[in-house]
Backbone bond lengths (Angstrom), bond angles and torsions (degrees), N, CA, C in turn:
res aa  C-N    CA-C-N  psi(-1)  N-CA   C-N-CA  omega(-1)  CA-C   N-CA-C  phi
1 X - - - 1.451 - - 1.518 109.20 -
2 X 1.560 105.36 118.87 1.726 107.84 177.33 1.629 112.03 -79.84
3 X 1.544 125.22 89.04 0.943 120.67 177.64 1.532 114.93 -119.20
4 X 1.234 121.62 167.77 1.955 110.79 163.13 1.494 105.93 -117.10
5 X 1.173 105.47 130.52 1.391 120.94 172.86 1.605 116.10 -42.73
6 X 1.049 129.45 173.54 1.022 134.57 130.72 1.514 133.25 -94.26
7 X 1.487 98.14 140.32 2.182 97.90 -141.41 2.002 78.05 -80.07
8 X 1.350 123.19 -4.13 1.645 93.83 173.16 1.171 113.58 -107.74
9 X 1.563 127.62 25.37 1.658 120.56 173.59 1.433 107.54 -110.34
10 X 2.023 89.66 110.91 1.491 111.94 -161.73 1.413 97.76 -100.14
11 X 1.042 107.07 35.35 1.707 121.00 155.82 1.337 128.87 -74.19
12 X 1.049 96.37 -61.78 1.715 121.35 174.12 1.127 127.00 -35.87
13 X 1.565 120.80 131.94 1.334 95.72 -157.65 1.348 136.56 90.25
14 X 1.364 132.08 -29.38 1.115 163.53 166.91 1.453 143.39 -91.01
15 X 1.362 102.91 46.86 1.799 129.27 -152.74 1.481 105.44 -27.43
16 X 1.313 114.62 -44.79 1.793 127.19 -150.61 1.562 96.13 -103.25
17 X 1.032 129.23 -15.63 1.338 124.13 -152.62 2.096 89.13 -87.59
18 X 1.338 113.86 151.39 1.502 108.83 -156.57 1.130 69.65 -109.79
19 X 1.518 127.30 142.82 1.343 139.35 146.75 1.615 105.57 -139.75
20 X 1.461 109.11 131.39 1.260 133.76 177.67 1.156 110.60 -83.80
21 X 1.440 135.08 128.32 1.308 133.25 138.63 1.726 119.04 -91.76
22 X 1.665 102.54 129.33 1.368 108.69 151.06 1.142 138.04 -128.98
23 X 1.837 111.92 136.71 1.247 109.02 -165.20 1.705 114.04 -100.61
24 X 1.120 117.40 161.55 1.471 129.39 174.35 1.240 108.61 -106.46
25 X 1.604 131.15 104.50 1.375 124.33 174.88 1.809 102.55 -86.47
26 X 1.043 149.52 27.01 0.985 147.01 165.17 1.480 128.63 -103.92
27 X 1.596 115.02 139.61 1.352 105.70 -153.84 1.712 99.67 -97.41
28 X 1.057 135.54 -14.35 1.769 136.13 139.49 1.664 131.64 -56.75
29 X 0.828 91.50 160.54 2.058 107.23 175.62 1.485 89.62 -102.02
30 X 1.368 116.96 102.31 1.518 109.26 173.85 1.416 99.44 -159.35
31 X 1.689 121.42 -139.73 1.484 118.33 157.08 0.959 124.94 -42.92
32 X 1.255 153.13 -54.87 1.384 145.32 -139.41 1.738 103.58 -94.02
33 X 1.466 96.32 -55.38 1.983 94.12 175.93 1.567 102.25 -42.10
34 X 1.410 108.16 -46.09 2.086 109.54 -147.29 1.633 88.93 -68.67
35 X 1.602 127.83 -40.44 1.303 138.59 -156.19 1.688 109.71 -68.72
36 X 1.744 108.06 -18.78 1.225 129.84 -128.87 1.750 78.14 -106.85
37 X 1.872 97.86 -72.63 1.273 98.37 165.14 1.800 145.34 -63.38
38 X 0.890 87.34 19.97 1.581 111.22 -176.58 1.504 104.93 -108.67
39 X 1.047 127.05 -39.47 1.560 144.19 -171.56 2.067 83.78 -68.58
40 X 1.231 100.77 -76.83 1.774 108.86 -167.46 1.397 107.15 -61.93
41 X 1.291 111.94 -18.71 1.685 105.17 161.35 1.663 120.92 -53.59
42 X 1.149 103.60 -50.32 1.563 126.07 171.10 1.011 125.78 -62.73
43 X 1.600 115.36 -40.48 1.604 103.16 160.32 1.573 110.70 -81.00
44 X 1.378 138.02 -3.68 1.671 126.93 169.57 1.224 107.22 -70.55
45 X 1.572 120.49 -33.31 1.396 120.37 161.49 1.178 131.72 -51.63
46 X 1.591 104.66 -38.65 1.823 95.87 162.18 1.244 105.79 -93.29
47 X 1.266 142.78 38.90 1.447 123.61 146.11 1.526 103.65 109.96
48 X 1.462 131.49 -16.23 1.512 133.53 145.58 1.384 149.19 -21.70
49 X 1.270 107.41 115.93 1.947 90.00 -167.54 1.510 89.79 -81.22
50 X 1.786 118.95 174.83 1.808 95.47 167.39 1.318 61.34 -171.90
51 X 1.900 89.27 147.85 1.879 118.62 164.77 1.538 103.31 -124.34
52 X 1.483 98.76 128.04 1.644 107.17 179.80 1.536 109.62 -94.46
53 X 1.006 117.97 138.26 1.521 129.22 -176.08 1.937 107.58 -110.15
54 X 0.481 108.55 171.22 1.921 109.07 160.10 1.715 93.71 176.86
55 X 1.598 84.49 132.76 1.618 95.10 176.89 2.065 131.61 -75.86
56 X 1.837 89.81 3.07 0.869 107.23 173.05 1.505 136.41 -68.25
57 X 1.319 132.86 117.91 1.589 141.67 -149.59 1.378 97.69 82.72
58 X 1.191 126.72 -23.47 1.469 115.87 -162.47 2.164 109.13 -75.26
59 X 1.248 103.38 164.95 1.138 127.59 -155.49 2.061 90.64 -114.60
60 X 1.678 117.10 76.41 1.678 99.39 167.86 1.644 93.04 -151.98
61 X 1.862 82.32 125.81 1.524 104.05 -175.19 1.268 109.77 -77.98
62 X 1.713 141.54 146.70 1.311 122.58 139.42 1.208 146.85 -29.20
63 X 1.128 116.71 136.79 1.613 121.34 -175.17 1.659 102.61 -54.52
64 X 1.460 107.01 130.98 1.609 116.22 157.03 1.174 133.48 -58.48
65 X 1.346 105.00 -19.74 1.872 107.30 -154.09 1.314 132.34 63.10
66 X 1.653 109.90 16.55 1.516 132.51 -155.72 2.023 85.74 -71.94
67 X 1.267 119.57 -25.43 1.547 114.60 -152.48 1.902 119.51 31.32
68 X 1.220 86.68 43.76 2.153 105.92 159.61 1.529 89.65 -54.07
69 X 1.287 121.43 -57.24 1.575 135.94 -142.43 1.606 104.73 -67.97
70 X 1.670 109.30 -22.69 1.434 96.40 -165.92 1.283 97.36 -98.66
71 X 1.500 135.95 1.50 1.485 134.36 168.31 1.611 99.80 -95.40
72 X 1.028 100.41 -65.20 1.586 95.06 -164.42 1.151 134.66 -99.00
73 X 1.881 117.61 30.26 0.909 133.19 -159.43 1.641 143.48 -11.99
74 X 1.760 90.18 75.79 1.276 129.19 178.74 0.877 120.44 -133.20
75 X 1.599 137.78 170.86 1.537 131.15 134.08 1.349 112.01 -92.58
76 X 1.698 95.76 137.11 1.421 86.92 -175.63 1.685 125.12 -93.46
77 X 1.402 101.99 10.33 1.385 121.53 149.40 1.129 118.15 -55.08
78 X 1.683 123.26 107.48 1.215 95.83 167.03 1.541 112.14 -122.26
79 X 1.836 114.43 141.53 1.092 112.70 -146.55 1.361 103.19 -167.17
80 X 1.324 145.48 -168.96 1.266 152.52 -166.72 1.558 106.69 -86.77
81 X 1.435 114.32 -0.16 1.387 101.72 177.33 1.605 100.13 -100.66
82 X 1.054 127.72 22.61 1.509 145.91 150.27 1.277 123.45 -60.77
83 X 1.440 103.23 -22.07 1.362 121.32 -175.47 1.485 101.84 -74.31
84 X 1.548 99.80 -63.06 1.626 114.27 -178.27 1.513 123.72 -63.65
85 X 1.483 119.37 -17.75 1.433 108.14 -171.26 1.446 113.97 -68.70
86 X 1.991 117.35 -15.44 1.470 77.41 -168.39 1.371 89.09 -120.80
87 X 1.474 129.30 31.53 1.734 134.05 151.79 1.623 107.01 -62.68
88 X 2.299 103.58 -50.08 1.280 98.04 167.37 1.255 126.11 -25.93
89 X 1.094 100.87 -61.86 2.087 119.03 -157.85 1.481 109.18 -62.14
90 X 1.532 104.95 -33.61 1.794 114.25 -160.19 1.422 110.22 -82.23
91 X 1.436 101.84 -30.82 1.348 112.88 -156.21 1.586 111.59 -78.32
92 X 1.377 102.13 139.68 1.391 96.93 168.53 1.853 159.47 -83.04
93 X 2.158 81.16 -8.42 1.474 94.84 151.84 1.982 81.74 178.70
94 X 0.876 94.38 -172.52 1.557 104.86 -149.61 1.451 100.79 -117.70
95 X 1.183 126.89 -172.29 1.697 153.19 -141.68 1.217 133.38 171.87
96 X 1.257 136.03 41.06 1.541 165.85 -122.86 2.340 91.52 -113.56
97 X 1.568 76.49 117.81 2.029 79.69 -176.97 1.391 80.16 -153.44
98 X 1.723 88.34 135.27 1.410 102.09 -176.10 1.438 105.83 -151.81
99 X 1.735 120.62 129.66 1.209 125.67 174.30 1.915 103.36 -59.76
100 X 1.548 95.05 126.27 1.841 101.18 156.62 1.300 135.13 -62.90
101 X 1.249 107.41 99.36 2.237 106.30 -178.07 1.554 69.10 -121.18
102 X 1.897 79.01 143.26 1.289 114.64 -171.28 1.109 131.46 2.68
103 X 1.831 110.60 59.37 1.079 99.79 169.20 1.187 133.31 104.43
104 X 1.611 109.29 -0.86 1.523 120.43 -177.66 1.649 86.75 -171.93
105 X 1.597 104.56 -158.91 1.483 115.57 -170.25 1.132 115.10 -82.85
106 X 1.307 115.54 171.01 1.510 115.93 -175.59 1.403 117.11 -67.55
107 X 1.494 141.12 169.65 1.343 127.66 172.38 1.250 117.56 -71.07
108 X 1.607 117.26 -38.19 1.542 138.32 167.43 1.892 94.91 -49.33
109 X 1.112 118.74 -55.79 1.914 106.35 -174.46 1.376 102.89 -73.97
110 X 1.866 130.99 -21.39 1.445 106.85 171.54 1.239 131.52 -57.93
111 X 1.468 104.69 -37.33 1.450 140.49 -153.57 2.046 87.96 -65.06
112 X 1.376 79.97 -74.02 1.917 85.00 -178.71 1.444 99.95 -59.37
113 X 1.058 152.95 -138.05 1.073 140.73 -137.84 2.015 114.41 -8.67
114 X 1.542 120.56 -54.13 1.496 103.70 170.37 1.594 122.48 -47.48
115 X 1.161 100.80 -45.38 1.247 104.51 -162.47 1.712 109.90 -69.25
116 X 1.392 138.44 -15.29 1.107 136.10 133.86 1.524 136.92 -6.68
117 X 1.714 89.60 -33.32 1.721 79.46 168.39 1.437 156.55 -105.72
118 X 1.796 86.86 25.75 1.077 106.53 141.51 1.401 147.67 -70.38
119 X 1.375 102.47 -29.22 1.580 125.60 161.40 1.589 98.53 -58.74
120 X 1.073 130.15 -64.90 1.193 139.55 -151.90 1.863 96.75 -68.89
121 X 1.304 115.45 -43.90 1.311 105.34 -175.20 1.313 114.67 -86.39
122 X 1.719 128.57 15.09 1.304 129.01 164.43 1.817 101.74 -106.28
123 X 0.814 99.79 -1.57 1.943 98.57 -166.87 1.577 94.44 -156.97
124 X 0.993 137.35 74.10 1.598 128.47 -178.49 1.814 103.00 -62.62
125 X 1.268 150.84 -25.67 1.077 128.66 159.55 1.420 106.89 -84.28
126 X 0.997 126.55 -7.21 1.654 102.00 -167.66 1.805 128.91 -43.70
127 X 1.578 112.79 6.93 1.278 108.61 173.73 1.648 115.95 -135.29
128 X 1.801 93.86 14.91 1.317 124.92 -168.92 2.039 91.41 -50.25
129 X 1.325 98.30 162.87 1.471 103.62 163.45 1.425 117.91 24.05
130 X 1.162 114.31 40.80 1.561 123.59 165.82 1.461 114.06 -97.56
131 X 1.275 125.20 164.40 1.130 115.76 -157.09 1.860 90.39 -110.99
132 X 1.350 138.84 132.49 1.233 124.55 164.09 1.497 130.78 -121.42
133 X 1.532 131.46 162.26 1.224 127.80 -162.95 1.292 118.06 -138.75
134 X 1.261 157.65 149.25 1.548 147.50 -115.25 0.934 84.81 179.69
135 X 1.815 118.45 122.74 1.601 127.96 153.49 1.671 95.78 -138.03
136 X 1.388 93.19 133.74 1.271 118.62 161.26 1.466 138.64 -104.16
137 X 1.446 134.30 111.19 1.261 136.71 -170.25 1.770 113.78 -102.35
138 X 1.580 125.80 100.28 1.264 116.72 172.75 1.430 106.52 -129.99
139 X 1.643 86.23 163.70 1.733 99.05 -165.28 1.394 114.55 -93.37
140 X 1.192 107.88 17.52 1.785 121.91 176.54 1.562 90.33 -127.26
141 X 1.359 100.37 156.68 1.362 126.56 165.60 2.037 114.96 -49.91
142 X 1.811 86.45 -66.51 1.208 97.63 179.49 1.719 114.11 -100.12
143 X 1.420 114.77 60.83 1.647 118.42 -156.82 1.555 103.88 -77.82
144 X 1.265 129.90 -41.06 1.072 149.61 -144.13 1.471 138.98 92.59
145 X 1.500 94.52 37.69 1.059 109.64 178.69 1.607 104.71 -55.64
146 X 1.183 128.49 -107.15 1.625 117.46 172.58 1.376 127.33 21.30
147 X 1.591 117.19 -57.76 1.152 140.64 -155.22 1.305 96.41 -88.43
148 X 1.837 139.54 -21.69 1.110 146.19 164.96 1.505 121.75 -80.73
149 X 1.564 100.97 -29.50 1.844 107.36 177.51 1.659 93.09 -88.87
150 X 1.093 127.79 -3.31 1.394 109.83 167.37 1.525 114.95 -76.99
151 X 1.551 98.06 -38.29 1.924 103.42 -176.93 1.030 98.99 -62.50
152 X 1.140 137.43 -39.19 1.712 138.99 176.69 1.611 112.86 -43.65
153 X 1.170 82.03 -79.74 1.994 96.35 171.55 1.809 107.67 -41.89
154 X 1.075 106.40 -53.77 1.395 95.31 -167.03 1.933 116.29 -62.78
155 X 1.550 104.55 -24.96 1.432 118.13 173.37 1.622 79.48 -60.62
156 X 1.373 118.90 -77.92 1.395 112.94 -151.82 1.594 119.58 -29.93
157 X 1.647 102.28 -70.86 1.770 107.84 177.20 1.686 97.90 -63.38
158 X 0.806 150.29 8.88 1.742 134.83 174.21 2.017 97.82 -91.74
159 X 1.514 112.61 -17.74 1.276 93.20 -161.83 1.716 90.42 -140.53
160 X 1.710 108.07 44.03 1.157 115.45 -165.66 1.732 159.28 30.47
161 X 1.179 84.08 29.74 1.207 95.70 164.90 1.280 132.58 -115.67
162 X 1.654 132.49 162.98 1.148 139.48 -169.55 1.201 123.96 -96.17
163 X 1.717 98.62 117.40 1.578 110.49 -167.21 1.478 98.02 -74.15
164 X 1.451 128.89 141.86 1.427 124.40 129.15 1.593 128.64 -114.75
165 X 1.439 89.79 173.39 1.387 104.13 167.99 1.269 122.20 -133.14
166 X 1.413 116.16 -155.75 1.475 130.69 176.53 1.304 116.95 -83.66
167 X 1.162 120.75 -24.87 1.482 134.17 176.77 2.092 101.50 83.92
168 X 1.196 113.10 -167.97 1.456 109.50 -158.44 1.648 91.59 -87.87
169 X 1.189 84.25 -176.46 1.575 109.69 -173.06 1.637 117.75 63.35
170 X 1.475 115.42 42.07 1.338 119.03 166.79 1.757 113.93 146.40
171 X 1.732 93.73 -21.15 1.718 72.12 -166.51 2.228 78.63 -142.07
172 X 1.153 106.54 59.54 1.727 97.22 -168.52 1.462 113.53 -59.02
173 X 1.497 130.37 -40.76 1.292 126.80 -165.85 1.512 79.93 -107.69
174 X 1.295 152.07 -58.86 1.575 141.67 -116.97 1.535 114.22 -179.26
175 X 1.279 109.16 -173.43 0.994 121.67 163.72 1.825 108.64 -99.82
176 X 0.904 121.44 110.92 1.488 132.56 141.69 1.222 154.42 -121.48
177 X 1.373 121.60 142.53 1.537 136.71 -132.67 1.701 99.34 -131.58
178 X 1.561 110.13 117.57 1.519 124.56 163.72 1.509 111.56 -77.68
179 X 1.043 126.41 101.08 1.602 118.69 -168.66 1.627 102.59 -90.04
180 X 1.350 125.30 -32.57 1.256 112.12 -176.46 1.688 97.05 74.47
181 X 1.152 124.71 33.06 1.702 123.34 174.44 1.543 107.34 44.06
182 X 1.522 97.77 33.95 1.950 82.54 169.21 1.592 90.38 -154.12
183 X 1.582 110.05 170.58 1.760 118.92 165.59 1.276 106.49 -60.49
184 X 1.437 116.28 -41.58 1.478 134.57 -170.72 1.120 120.02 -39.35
185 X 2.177 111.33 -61.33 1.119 110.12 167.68 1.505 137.67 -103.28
186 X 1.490 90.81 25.34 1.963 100.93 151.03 1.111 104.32 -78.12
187 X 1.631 114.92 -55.31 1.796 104.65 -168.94 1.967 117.13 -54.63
188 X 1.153 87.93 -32.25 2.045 102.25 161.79 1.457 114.19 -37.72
189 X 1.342 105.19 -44.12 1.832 116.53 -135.46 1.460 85.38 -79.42
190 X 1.646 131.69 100.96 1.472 132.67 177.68 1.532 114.35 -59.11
191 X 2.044 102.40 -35.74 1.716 118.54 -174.31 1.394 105.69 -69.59
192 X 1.320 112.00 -40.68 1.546 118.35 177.35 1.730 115.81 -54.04
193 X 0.926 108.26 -57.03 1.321 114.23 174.52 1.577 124.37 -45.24
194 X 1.817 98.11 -51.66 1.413 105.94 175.02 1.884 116.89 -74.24
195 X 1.146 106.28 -16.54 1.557 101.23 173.05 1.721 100.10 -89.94
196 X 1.426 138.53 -16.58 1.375 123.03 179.65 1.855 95.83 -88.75
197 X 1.212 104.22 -30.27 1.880 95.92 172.61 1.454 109.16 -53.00
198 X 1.752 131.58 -59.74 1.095 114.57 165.30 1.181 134.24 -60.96
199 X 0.990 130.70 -55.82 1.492 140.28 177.55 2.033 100.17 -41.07
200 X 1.045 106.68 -36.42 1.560 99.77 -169.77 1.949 86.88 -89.14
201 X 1.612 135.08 -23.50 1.588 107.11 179.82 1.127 96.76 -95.22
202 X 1.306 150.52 14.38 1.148 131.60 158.32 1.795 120.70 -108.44
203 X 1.048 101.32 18.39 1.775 116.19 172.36 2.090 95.65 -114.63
204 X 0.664 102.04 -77.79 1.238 101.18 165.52 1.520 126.99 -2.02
205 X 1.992 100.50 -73.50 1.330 123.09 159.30 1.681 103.77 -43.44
206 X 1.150 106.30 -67.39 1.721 109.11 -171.13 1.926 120.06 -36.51
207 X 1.312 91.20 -26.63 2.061 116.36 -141.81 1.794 71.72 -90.54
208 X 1.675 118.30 -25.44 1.629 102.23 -160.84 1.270 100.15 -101.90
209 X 1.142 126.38 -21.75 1.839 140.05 172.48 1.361 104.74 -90.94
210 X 1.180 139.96 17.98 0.952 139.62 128.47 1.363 124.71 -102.81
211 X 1.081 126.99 -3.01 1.695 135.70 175.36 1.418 91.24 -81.11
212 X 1.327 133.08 -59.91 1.477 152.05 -144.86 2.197 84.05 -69.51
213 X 1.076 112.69 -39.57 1.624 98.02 -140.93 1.257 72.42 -87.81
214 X 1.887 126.04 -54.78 1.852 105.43 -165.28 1.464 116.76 -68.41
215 X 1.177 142.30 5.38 1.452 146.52 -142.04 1.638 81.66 -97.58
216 X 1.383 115.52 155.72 1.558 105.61 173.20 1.543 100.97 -97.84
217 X 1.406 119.95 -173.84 1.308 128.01 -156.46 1.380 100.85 -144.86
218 X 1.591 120.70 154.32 1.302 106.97 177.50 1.054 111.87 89.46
């Protein structure tokens, strides 16, 4: 993959070192960014490096289906998701929050997740055995939030990696957030909070049992 780094990700290079990426599929500064950054707050608390992305102002077209990517392993888009290909690669498991339209993810979080496969067709594991995490922000009660941390998950296991969650009793697939169409009433949402508290100690846990197994030994 012909990409340029960014000369400040002091990751690189740095096999063991855990760095989180999180993305913002939402095209506002509202719930979902604040929900987003609130999540990676919590893992710096346990000891996490994390880079926040949001596709917002940003400039990333949908995939063509041109398959440029499977010869010349690139996209031949070139565009702000240039930014993201090599956070993809670095990162050590991911953070995926996405405002609910109708019912699933945003078009801005489809877009990034398709467009991945260009990454994928220069490095086919490069997101192998990563650990991943799903928050959903909707402005109805019953928005579909769920139905959006599933599209998440399913990117995840389609490009091997391991979805988690909170496990039952509050947070089963994810973290999700009733916003009531404002920041206001995410910061409200008491359930929201308590399913991103689990969902963020049991990714966390994951991010360190997976440090433990690739680390060499001896």
């Amino acid at each position: 993959m012909k990409v340029l780094f960014p000369a400040n990700l002091k990751y690189l290079n740095h096999p063991y070192t855990i760095m989180i990426l999180g993305i913002s599929g939402s095209p506002r500064r509202m719930a979902t960014e604040h929900i987003l950054g609130e999540a990676l707050r919590m893992l710096q608390e346990k000891g996490l490096e994390t880079v926040q992305f949001t596709v917002r102002g940003k400039q990333i077209s949908p995939c063509r289906h041109c398959d440029y990517c499977l010869k010349n392993k690139e996209c031949t888009i070139k565009d702000d998701m240039y930014q993201l290909y090599p956070l993809f690669k670095e990162a050590r498991g991911l953070v995926v929050a996405t405002p609910v339209y109708n019912g699933g993810v945003s078009a801005q979080t489809k877009i990034v997740m398709d467009r991945t496969r260009a990454l994928l067709a220069a490095d086919q594991k490069a997101l192998t055995a990563k650990p991943g995490m799903a928050i959903a922000v909707g402005g109805d009660r019953m928005g579909g939030q769920e139905l959006a941390v599933q599209q998440i998950h399913t990117f995840f296991i389609l490009n091997g990696m391991v979805p988690v969650s909170g496990g039952f009793f509050g947070a089963n697939l994810g973290a999700t957030f009733w916003s009531r169409d404002s920041l206001e009433g995410a910061m409200k949402d008491e359930e929201g909070f308590r399913s991103l508290r689990k969902t963020v100690k049991r990714f966390a846990e994951m991010t360190e049992l997976f440090k433990r197994i690739k680390e060499p030994t001896g």
